[in-house]
Backbone bond lengths (Angstrom), bond angles and torsions (degrees), N, CA, C in turn:
res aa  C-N    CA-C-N  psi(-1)  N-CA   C-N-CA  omega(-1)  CA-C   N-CA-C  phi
1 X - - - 1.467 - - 1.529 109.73 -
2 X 1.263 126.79 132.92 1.539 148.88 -174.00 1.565 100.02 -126.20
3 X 1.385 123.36 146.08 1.228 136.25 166.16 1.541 112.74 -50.65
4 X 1.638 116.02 -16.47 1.381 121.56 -179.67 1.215 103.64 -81.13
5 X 1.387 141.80 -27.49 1.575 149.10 -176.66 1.369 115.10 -145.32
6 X 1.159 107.35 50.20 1.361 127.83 150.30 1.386 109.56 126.48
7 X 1.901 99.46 -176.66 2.023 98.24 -163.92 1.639 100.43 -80.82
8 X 1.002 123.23 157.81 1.328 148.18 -168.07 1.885 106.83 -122.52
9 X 0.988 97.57 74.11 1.855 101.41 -173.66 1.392 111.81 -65.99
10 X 1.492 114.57 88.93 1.668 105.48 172.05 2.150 99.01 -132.13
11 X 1.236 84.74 159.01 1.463 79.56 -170.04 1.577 108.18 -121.40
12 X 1.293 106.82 151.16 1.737 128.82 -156.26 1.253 100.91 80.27
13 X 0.970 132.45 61.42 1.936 131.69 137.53 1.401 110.49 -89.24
14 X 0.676 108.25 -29.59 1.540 112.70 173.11 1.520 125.07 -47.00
15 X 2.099 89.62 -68.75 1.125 105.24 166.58 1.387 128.55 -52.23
16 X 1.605 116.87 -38.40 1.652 131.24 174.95 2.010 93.49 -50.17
17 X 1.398 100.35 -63.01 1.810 92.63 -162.30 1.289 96.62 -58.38
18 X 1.206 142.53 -28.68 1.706 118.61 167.56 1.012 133.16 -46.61
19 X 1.318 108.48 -38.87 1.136 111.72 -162.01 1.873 110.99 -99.95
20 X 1.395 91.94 0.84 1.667 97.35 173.35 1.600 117.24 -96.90
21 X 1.672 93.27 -34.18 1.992 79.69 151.50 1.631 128.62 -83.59
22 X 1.352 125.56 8.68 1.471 135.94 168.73 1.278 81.67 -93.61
23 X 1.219 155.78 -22.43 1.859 130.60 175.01 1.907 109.63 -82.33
24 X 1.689 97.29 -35.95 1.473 120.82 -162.87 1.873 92.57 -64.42
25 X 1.550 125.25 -43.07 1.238 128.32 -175.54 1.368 96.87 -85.32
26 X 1.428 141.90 -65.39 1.295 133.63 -175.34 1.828 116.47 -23.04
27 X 1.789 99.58 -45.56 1.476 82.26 -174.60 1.496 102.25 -91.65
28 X 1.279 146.28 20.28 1.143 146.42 -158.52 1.324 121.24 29.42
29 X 1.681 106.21 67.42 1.631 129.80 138.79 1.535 122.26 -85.07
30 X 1.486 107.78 -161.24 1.369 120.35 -173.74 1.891 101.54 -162.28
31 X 1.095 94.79 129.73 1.907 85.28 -172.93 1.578 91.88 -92.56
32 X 1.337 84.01 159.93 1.915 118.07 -163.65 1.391 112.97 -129.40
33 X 1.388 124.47 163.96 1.399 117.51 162.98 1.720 93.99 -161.96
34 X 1.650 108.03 146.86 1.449 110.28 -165.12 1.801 93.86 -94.20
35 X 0.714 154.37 -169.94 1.470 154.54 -111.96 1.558 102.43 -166.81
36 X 1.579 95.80 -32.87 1.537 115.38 -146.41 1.873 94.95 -86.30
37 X 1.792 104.87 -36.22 1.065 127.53 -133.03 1.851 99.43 -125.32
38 X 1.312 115.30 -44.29 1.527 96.75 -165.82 2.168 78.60 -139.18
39 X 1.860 92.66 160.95 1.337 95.65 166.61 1.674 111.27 -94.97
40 X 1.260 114.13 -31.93 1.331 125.89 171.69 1.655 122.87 -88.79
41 X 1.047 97.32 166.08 1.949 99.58 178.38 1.561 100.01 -90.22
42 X 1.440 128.67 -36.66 1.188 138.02 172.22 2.045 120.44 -91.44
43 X 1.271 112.50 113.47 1.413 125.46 -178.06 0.913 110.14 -123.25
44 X 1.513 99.07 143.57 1.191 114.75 -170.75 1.308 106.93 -100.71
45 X 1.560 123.99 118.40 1.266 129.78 177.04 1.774 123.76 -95.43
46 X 1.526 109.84 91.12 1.573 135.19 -137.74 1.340 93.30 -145.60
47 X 1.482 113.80 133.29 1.403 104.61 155.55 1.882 141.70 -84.23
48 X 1.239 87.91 150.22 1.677 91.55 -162.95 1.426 115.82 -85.43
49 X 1.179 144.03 125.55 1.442 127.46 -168.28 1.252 104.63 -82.25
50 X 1.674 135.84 -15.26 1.473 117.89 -175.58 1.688 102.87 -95.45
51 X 1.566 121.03 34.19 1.197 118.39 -166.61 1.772 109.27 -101.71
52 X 0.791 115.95 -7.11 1.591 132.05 167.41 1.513 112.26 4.70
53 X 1.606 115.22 -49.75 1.644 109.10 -163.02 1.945 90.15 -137.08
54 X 1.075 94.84 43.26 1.470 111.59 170.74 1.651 117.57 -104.48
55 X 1.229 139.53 142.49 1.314 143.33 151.72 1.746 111.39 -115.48
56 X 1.666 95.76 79.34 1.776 93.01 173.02 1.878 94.28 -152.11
57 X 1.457 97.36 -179.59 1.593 104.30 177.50 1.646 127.56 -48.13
58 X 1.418 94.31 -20.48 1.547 106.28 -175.69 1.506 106.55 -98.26
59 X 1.375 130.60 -8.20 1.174 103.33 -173.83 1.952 88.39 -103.92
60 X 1.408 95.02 168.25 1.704 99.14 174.24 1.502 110.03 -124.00
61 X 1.284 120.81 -5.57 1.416 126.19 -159.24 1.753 83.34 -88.22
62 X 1.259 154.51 -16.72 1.588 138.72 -168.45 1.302 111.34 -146.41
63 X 1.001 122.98 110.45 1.256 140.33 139.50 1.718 116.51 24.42
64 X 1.010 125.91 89.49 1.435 138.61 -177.74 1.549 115.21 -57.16
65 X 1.411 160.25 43.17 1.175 159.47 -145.02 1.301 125.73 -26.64
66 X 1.335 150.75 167.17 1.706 131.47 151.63 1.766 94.60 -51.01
67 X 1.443 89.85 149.81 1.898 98.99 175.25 1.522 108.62 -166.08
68 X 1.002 99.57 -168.95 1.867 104.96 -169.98 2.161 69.25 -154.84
69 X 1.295 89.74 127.97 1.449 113.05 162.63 1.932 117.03 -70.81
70 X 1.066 102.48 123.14 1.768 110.31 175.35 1.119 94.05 68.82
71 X 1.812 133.64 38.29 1.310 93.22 155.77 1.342 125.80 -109.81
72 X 1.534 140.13 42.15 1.146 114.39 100.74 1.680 154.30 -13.04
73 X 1.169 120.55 -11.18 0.921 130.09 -165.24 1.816 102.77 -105.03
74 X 1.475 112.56 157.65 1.508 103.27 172.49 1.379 124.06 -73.34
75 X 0.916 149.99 173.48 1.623 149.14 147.96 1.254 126.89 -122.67
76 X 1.133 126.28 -60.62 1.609 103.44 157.13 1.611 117.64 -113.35
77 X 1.504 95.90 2.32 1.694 93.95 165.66 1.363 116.89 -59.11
78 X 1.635 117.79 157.31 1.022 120.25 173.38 1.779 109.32 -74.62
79 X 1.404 112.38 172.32 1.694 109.49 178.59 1.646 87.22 177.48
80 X 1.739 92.00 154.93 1.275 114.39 -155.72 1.525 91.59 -101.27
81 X 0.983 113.10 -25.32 1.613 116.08 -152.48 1.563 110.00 -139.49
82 X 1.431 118.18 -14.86 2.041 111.03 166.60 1.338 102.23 -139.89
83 X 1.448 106.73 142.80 1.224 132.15 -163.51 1.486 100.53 -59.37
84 X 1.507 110.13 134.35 1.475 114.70 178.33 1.664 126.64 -66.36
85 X 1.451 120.77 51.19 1.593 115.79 -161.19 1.507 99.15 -162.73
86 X 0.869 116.84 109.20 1.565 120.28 153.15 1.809 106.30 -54.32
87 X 1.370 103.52 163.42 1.761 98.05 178.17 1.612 103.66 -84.67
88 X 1.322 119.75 145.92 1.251 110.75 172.88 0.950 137.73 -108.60
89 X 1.269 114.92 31.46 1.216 157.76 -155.78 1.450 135.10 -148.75
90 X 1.167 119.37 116.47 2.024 93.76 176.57 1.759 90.82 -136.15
91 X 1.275 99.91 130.53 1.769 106.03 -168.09 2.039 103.33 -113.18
92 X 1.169 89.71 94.82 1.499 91.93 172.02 1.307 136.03 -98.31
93 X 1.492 124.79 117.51 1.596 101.18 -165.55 2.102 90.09 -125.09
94 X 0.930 83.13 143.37 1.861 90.34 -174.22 1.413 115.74 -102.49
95 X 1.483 108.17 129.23 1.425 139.54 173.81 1.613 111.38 -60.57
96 X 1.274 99.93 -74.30 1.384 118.46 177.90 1.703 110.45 -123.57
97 X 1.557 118.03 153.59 1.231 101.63 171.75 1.244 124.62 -111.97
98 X 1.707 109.02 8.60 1.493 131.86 168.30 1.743 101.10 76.07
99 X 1.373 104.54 159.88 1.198 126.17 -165.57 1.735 106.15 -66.62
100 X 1.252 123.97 -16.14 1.441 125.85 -172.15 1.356 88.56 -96.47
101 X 1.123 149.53 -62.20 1.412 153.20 179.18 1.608 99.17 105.21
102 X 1.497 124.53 35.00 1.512 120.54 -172.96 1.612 122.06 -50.22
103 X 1.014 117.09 137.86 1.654 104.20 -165.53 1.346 101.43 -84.00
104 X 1.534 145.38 169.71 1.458 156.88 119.06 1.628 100.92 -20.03
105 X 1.154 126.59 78.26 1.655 104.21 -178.99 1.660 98.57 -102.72
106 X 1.415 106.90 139.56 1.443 115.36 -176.33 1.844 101.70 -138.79
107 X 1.615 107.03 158.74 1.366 116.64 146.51 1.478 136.00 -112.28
108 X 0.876 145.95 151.31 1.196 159.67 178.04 1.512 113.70 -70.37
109 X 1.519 116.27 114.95 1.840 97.35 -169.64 0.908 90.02 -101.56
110 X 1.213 153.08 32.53 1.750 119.69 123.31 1.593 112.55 -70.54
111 X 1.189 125.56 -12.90 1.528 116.33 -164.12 1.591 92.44 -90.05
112 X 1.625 129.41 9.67 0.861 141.56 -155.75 1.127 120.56 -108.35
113 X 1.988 101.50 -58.48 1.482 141.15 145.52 1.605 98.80 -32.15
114 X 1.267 128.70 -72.47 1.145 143.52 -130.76 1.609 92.59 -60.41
115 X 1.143 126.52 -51.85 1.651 152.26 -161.93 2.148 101.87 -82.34
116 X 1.379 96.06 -21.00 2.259 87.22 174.67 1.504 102.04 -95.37
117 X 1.217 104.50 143.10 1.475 123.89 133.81 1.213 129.63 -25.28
118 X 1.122 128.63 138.15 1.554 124.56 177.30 1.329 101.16 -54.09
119 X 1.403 120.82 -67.52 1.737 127.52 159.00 1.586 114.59 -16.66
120 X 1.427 106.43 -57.06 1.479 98.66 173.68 1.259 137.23 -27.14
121 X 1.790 83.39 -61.14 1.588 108.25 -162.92 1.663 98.47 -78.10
122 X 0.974 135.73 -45.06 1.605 129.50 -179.41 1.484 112.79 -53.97
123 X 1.490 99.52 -25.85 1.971 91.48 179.17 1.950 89.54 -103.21
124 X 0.916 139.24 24.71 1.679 125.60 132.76 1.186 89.50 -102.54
125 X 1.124 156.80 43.75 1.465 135.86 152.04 2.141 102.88 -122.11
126 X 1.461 91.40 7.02 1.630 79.74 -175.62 1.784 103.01 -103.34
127 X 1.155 133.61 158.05 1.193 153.80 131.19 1.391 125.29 -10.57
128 X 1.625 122.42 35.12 1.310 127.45 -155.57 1.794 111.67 -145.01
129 X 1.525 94.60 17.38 1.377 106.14 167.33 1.596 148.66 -109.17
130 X 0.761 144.81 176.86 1.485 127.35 179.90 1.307 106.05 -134.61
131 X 1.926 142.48 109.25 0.920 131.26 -178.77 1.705 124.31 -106.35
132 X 1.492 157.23 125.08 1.116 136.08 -163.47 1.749 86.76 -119.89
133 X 1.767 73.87 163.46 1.563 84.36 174.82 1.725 108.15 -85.80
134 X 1.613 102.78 171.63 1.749 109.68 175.98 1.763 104.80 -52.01
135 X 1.254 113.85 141.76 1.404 147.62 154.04 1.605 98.83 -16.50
136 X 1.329 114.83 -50.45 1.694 105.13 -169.83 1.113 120.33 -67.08
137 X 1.186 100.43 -12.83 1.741 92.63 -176.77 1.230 125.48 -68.69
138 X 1.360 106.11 150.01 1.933 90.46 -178.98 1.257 124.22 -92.53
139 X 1.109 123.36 4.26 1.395 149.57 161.32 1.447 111.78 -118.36
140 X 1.310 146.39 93.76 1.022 149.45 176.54 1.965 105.64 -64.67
141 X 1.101 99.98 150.43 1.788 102.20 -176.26 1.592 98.50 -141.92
142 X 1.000 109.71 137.87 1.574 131.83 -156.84 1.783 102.47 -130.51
143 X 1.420 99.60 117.29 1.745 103.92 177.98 1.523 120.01 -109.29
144 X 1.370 131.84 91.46 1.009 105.77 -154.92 1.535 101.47 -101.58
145 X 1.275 139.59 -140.58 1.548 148.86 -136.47 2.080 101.86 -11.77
146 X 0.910 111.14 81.90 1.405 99.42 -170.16 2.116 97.56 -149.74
147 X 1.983 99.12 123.16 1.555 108.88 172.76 2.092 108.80 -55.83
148 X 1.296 85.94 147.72 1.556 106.26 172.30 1.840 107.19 -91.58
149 X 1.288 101.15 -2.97 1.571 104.46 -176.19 1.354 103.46 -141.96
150 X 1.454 124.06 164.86 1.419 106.87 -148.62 1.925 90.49 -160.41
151 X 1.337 118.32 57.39 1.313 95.82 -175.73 1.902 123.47 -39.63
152 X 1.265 96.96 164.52 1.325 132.81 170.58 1.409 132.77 -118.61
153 X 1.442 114.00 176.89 1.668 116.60 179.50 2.139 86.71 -92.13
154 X 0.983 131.36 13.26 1.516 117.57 168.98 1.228 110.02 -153.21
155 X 1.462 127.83 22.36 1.397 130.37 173.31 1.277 126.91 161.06
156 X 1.468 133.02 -112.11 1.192 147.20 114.05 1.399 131.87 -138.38
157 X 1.560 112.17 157.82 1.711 127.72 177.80 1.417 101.16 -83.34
158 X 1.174 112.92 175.76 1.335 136.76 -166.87 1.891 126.45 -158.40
159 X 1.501 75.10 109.41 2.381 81.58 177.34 1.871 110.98 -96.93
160 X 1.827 85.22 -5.86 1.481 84.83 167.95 1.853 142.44 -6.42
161 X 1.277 119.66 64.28 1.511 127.59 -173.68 1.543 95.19 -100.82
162 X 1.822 90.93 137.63 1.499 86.62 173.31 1.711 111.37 -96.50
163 X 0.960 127.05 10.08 2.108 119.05 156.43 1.219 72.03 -114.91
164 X 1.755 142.34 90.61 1.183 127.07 83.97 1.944 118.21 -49.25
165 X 1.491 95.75 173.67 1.535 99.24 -169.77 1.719 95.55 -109.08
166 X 1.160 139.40 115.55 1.090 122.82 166.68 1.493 121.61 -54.68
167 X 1.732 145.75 163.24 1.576 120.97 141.94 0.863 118.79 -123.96
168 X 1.270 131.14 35.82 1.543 156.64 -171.07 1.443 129.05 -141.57
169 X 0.720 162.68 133.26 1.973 167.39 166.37 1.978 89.72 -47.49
170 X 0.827 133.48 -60.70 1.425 121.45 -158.45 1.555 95.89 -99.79
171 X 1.536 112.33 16.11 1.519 87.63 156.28 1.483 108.88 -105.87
172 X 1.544 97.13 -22.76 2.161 102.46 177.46 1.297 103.20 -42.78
173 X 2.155 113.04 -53.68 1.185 104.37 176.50 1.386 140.84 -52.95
174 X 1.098 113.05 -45.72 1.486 117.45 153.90 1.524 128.82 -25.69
175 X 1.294 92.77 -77.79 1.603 101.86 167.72 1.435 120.75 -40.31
176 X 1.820 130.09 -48.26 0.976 129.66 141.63 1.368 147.75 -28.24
177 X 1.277 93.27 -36.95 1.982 94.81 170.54 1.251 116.39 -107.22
178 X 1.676 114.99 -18.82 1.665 107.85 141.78 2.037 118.36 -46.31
179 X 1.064 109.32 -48.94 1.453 104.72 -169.91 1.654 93.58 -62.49
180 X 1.658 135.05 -50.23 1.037 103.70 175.44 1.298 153.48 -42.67
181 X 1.425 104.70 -42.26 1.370 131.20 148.84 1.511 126.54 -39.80
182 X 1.199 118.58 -49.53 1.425 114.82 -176.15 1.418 107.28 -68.10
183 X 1.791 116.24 -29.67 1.519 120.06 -149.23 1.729 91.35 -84.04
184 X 1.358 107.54 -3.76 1.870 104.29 -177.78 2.137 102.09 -65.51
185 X 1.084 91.08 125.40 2.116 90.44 178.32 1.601 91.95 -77.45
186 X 1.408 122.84 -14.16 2.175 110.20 -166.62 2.128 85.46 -80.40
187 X 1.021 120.37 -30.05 1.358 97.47 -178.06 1.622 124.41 -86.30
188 X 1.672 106.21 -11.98 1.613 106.69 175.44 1.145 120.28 -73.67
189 X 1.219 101.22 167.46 1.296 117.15 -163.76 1.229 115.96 -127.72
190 X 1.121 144.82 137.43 1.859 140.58 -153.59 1.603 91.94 -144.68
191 X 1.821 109.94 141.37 1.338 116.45 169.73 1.461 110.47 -136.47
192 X 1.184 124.74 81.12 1.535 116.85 -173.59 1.682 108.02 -54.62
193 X 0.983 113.65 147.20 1.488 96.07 174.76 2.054 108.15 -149.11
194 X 1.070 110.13 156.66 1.512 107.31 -168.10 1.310 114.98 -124.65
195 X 1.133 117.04 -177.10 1.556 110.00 -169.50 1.836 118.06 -73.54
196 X 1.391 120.00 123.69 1.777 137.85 -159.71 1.318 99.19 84.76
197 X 1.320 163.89 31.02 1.177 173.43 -66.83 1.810 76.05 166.83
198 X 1.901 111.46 128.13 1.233 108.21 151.03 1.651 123.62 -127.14
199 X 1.101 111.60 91.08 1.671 101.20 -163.51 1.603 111.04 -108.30
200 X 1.593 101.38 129.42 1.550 112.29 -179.74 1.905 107.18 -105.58
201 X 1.508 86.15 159.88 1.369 81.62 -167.01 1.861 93.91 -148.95
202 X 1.257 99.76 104.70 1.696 113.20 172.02 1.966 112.61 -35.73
203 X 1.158 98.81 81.52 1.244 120.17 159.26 1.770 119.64 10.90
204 X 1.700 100.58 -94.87 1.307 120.29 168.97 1.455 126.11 -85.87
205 X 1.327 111.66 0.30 1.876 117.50 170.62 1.910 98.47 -110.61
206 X 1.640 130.67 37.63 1.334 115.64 171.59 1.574 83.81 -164.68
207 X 1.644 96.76 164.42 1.166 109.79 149.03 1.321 113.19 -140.41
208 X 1.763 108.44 151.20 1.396 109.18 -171.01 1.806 103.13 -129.52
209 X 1.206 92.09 165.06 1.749 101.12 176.07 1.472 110.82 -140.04
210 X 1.441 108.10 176.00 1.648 106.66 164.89 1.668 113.80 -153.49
211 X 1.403 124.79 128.24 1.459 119.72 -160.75 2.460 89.66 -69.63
212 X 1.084 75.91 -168.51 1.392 82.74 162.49 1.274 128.66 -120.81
213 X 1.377 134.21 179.23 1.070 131.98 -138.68 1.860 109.68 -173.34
214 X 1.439 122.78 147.36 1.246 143.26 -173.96 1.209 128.79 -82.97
215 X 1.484 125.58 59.42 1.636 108.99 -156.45 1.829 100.73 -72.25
216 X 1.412 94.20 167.81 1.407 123.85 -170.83 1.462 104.19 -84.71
217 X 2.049 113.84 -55.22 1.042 131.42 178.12 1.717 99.87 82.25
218 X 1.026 100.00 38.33 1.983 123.02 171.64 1.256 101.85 -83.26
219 X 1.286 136.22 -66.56 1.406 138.99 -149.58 1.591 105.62 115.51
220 X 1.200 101.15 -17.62 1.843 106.57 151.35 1.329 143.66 -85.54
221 X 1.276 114.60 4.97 1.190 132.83 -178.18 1.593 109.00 -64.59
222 X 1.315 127.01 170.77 1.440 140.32 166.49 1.416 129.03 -50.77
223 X 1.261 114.86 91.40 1.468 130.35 -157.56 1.673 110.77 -121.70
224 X 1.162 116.08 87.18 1.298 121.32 138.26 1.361 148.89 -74.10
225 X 1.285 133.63 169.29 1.124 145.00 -163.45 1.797 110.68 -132.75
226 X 1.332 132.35 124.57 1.044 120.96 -170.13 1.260 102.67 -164.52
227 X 2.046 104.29 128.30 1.039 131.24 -179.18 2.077 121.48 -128.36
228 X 1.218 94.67 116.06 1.692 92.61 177.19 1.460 115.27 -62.08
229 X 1.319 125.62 161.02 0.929 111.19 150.29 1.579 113.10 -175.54
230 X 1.337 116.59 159.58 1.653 107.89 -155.71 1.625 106.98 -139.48
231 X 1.624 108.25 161.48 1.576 111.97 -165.26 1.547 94.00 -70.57
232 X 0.913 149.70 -44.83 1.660 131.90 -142.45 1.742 105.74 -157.24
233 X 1.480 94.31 90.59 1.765 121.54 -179.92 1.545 105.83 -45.73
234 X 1.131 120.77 -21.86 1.808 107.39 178.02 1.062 112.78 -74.48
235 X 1.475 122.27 -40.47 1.694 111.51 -178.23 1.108 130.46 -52.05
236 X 1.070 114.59 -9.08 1.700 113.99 -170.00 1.987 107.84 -82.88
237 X 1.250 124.40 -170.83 1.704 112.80 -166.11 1.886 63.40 -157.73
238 X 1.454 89.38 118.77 1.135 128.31 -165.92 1.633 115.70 -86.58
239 X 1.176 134.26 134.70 1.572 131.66 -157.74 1.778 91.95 -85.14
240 X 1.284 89.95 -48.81 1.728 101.12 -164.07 2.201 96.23 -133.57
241 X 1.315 85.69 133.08 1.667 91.45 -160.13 1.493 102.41 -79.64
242 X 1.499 115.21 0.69 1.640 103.19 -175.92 1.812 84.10 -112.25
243 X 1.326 138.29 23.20 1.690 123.36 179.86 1.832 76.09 -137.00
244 X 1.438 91.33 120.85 1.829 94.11 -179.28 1.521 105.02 -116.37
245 X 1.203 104.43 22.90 1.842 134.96 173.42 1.284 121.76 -103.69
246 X 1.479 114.46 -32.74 0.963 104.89 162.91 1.421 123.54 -115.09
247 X 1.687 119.41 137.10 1.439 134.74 -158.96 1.543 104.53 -112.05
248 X 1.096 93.08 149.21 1.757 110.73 175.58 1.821 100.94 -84.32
């Protein structure tokens, strides 16, 4: 049993979501939810049994890629119609940690940075990509001319997905010597984590993945908890002008 096909009776979830907006204010965020993408601000990250030919959080049968969550979405591009911000934030606090015990494995994009060319980095910084959103959606949304790198006033962000679409020859390459890079094990990063476990993970400065995995369909299976959330609540272009939580 999954929250997707039925209730899942375990007790202190409650207590867990407290204590993930006392982390969400500690670092001075604000939780969010895209309109496009979730009905709630809080998801449950569970596997889905009709997820079979899916690559997203809900399915378990495939292999999760390195990714940067929502990036589809713009960030400092302009847009008529979705809020200019990836979340910068992803706040996970765990239910169960399932019978595989899969870790949070992430990289660090400077350890990422560290390994391009100046050349490199200007062709992830050009307009020569194609990004889609996760598999679950029921409307899939497709971004195309859009950088995988995103300078800043202290570095750069990152929408870094590896099935981005290149539309260029020197962006395939790119994408290519990113995959070399990621496939190094001295730059990963592993987070075992156990049950009340709350681990955040900087949005646009990491990327994370997840192999796949066998649920039982016990009520023990791999149960997360997952909340966006971002530095500065005005940017977003608002669905409904009195919910400043929820973003287009």
């Amino acid at each position: 049993m999954t929250p997707y096909d039925g209730e899942v009776r375990i007790s202190g979830i409650e207590e867990l979501i407290c204590h993930m907006y006392g982390v969400i204010g500690t670092i001075g965020s604000f939780s969010i939810l895209y309109k496009d993408e979730d009905k709630n601000i809080i998801r449950a990250v569970v596997p889905r049994r009709n997820a079979h030919n899916e690559r997203s959080s809900q399915s378990p049968y495939n292999d999760l890629d390195w990714h940067v969550d929502a990036a589809y979405r713009p960030m400092t591009e302009k847009s008529d119609n979705l809020s200019p911000s990836l979340p910068d934030y992803l706040i996970f606090s765990i239910v169960n940690k399932g019978y595989e015990n899969l870790p949070i494995a992430y990289i660090s994009l400077k350890d990422i940075l560290n390994q391009l060319s100046y050349q490199d980095i200007l062709i992830g910084c050009s307009n020569e990509f194609t990004v889609t959103s996760a598999d679950s959606f029921s409307c899939k949304i497709m971004s195309k001319n859009l950088p995988l790198l995103v300078e800043h006033a202290n570095g750069y962000y990152s929408r870094i997905k590896m099935d981005a679409i290149p539309e260029t020859q020197r962006a395939a390459g790119f994408l290519n010597k990113i995959r070399e890079i990621v496939d190094q094990k001295s730059i990963q990063n592993y987070i075992y984590v156990t049950s009340g476990d709350i681990v955040v993970l900087s949005n646009k400065m990491v990327l994370h993945k997840r192999d796949s995995y066998s649920p039982k369909w016990d009520g023990k299976d791999r149960y997360f908890i997952r909340i966006y959330s971002v530095k500065d609540i005005n940017q977003g272009i608002l669905a409904n002008s009195a919910q400043s939580w929820i973003w287009v």
